[in-house]
LOGUMI-245705 format. One line per field, with one value per residue (C-alpha): residue number from 1; residue in one letter; x, y negated, z. Coordinates in nm, 4 decimals, decimal comma. Each point is the difference from the previous one (the first is absolute). Example, Ala and Ser with C-alpha at 12.3 -4.5 7.8 and 13.67 -1.06 7.14 Angstrom:
residues 2
num <- c(1 2) .
residu <- c(A S) .
c1 <- c(1,2300 0,1370) .
c2 <- c(0,4500 -0,3440) .
c3 <- c(0,7800 -0,0660) .
***
This chain:
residues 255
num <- c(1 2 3 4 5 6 7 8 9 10 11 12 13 14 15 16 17 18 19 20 21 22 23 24 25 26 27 28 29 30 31 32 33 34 35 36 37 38 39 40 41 42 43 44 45 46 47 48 49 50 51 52 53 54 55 56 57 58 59 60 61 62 63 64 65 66 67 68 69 70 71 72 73 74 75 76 77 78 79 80 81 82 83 84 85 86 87 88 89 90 91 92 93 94 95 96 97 98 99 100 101 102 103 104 105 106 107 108 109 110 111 112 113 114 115 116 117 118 119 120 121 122 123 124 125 126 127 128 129 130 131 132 133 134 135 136 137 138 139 140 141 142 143 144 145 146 147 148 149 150 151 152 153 154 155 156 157 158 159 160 161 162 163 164 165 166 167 168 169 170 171 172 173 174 175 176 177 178 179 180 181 182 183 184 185 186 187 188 189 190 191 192 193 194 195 196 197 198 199 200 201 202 203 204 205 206 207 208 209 210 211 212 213 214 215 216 217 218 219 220 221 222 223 224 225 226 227 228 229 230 231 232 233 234 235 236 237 238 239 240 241 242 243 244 245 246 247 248 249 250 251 252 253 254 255) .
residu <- c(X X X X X X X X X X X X X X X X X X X X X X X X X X X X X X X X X X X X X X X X X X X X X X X X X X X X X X X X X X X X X X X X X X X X X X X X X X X X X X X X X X X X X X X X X X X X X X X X X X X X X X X X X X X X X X X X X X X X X X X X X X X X X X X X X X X X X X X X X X X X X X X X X X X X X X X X X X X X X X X X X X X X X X X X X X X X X X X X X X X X X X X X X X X X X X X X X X X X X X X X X X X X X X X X X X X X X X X X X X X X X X X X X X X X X X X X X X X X X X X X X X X X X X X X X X X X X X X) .
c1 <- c(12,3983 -0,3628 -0,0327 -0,0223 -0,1715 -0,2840 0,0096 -0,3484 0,1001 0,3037 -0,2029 -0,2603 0,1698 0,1613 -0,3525 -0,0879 0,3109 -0,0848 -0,3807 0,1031 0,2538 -0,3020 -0,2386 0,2357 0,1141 -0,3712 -0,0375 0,2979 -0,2355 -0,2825 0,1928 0,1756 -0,4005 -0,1420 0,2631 -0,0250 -0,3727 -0,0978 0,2637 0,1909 -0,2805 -0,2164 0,2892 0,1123 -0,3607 0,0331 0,3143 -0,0671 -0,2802 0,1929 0,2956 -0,2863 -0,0845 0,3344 0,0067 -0,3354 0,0927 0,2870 -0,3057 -0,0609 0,3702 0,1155 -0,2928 0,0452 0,3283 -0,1528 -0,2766 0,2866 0,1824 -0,2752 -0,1713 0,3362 -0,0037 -0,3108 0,0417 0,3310 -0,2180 -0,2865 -0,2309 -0,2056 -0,3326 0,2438 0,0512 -0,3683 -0,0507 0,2539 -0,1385 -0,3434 0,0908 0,2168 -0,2411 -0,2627 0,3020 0,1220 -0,3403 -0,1449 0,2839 -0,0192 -0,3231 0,0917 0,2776 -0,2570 -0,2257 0,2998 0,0884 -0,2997 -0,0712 0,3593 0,0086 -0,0175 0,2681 0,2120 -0,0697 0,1050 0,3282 0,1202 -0,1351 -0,2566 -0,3187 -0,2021 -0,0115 -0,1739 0,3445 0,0852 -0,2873 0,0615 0,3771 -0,2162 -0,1845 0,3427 0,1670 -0,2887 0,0152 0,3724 -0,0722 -0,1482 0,2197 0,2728 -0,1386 -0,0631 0,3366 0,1627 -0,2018 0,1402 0,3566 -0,0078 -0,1287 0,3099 -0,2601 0,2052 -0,0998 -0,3564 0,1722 0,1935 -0,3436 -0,1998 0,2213 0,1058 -0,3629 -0,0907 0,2630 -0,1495 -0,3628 0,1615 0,1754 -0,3038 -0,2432 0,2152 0,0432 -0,3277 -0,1997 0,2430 -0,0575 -0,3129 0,0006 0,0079 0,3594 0,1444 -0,3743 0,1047 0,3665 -0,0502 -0,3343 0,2140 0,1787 -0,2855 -0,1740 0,3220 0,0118 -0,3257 -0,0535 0,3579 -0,1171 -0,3131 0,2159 0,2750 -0,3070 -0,0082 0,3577 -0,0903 -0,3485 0,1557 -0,0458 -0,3670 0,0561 0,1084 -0,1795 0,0103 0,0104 0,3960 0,0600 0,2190 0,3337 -0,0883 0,2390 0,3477 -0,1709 -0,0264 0,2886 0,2605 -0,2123 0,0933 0,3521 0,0129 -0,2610 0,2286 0,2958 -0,2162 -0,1072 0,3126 0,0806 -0,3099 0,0137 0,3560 -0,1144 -0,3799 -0,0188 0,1860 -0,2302 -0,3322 0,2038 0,1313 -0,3603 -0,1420 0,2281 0,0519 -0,1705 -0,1992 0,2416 0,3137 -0,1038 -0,0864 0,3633 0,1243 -0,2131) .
c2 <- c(-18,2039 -0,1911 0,3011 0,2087 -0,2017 -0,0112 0,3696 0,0744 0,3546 -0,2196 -0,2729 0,1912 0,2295 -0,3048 -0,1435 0,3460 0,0194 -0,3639 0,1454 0,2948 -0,1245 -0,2994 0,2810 0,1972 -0,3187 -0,0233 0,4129 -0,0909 -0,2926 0,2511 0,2302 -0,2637 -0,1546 0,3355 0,1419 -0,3655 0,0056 0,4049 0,0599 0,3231 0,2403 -0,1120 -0,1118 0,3657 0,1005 -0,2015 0,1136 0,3465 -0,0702 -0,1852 0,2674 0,2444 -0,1868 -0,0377 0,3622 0,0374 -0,3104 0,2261 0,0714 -0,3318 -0,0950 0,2926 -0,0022 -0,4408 0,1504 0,2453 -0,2857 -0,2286 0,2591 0,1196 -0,3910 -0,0994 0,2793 -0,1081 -0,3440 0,0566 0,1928 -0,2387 0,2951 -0,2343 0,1652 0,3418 -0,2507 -0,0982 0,3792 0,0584 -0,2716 0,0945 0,3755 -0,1146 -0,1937 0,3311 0,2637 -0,2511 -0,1437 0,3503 0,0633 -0,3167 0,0975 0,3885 -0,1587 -0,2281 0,3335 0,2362 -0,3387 0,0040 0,3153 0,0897 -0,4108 0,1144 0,3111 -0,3236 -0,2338 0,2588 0,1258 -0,4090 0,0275 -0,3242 -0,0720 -0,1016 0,1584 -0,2546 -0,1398 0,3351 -0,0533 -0,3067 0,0861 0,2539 -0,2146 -0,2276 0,2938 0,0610 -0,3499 0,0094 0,3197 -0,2492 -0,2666 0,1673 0,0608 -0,3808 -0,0763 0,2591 -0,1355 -0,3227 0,0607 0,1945 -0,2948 -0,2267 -0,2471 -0,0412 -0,3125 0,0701 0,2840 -0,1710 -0,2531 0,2823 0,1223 -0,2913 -0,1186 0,3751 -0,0921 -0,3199 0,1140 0,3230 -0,2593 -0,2483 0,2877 0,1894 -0,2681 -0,1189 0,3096 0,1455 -0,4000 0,0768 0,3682 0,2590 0,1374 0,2810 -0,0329 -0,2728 -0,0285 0,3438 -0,1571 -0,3272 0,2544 0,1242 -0,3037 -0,1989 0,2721 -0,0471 -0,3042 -0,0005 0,3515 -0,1302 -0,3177 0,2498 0,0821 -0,3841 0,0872 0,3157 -0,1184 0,0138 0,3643 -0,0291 -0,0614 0,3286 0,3351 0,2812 0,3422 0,0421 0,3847 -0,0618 0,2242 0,1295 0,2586 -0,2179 -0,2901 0,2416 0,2017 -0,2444 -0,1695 0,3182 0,0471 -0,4310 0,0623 0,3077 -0,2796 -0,2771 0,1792 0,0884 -0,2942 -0,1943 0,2736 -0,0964 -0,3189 0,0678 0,3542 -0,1836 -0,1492 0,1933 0,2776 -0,2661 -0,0899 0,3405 0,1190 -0,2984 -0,2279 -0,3140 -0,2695 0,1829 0,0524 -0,3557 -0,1183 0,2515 -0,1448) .
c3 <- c(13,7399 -0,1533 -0,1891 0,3393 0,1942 -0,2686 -0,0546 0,1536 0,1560 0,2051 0,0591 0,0826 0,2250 0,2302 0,0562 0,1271 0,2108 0,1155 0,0839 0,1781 0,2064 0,1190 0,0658 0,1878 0,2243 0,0582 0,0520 0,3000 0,1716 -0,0039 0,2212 0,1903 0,0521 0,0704 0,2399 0,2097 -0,0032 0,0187 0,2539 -0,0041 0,0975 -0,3167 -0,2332 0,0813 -0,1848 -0,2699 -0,1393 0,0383 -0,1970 -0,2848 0,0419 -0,1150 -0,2576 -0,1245 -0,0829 -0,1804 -0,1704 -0,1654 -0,2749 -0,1111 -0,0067 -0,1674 -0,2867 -0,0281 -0,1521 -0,2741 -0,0682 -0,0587 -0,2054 -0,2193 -0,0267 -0,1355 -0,2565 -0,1368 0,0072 -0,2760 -0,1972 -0,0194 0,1527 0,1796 0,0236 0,1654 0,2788 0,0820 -0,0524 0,2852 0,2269 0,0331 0,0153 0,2601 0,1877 -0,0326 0,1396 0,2747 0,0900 0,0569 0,2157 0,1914 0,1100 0,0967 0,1866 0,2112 0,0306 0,1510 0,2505 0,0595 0,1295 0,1683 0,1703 0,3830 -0,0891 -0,1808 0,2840 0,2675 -0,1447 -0,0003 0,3386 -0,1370 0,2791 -0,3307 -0,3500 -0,2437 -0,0954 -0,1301 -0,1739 -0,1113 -0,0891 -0,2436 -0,1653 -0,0119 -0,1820 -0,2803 -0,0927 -0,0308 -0,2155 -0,2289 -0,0273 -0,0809 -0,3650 -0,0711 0,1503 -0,2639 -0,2740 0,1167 0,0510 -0,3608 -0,2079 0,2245 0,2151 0,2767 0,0435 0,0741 0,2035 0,2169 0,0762 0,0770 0,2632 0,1781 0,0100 0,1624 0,1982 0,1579 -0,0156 0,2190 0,1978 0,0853 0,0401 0,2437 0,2492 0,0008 0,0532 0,2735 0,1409 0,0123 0,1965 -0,3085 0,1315 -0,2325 -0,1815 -0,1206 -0,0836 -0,2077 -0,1483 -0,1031 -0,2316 -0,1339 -0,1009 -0,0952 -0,2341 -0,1240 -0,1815 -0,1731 -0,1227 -0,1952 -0,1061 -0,1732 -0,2520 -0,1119 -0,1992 -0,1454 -0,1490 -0,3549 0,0101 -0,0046 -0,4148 -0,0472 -0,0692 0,2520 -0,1403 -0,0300 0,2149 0,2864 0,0030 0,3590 0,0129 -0,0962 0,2394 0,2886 -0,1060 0,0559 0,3571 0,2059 0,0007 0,0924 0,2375 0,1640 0,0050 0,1334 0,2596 0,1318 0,0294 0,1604 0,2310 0,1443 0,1410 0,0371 0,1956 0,3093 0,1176 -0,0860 0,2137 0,2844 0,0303 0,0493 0,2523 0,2239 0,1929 -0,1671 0,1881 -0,1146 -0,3771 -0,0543 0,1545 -0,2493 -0,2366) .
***
């Protein structure tokens, strides 16, 4: 019984459990908080807003499992300098697209706004700016979850959790309405993002050069990313759809 209790990966893997199950107690009081201080009409907006971003977060969830996968891989093999390679060619794909994907919100925000039947846009464009920084993070979480630091892991996401928590209340408090509560996300999202690079600074003493196997990496992404969202779209297309075709009032009690 010592022997798996000090196995790292078990170990390891119940901290994370612990972590996650925190973070999503805390995910529940945002909700409960929002719903109780938006009221249905805006609560309604919100989580249309974070049902939509369930399904483009399909990308960063499916490829945190290849980064895993492929981090792993070269960790056994001591290939240390093919996983710096991967995480700055990661951060150059995904960070390019980050920014294409705040362009295209941009530019289609009213046509967004007006099929959720939303009186004010920016929070679709700050849901876009929410979703390129979660395009992002997912590659330092893999890198993460791949070398076992659950620990640091399970911090990161109960503090984004808190920081969410704090910042949500207190800038709908103060009159920011679904502004806000979507903006909470964003920045809570933020700092434990550039804190996740503390961990992985060991890379820096490698040398980049190694060529990425692009084709295998994106190869097996796809068919997950098929799977995934299949899935997200079971419990996520509801209420993007109940919030285009009825009124505010009635999509936030559905809500």
């Amino acid at each position: 019984m010592k022997k798996i209790l000090k196995n790292p990966l078990f170990s390891g893997s119940l901290i994370f459990f612990v972590g996650t199950m925190v973070a999503n107690f805390g995910n529940y009081l945002y909700h409960l908080l929002m719903g109780r201080m938006l009221g249905p009409k805006d609560y309604g907006a919100l989580t249309s807003l974070i049902s939509l971003a369930y399904l483009l977060s399909v990308i960063s969830t499916t490829f945190l499992t290849t980064v895993v996968k492929f981090v792993t891989k070269y960790k056994v093999k001591n290939q240390f300098s093919k996983i710096l390679s991967l995480f700055l060619g990661l951060i150059k794909i995904f960070g390019l697209g980050g920014i294409f994907l705040v362009i295209v919100f941009f530019i289609l925000k009213e046509k967004i706004a007006s099929f959720l039947n939303l009186q004010d846009s920016l929070p679709v464009l700050i849901l876009a700016f929410w979703m390129s920084l979660s395009l992002l993070s997912f590659i330092n979480d893999g890198i993460l979850r791949g070398f076992l630091k659950f620990g640091f892991l399970s911090f990161n996401s109960v503090f984004a959790t808190i920081l969410k928590l704090i910042l949500a209340v207190f800038l709908v408090k103060i009159g920011f309405g679904v502004r806000g509560s979507l903006g909470a996300i964003f920045l809570g999202s933020l700092l434990p993002y550039f804190l996740s690079f503390y961990p992985l600074r060991f890379l820096g003493k490698y040398k980049n050069g190694e060529k990425n196997e692009w084709r295998e990496f994106f190869g097996f992404s796809l068919p997950v990313m098929v799977a995934t969202l299949s899935l997200t779209s079971l419990y996520s297309s509801d209420v993007i759809l109940v919030k285009h075709f009825f009124p505010s009032f009635e999509a936030g009690l559905y809500s």
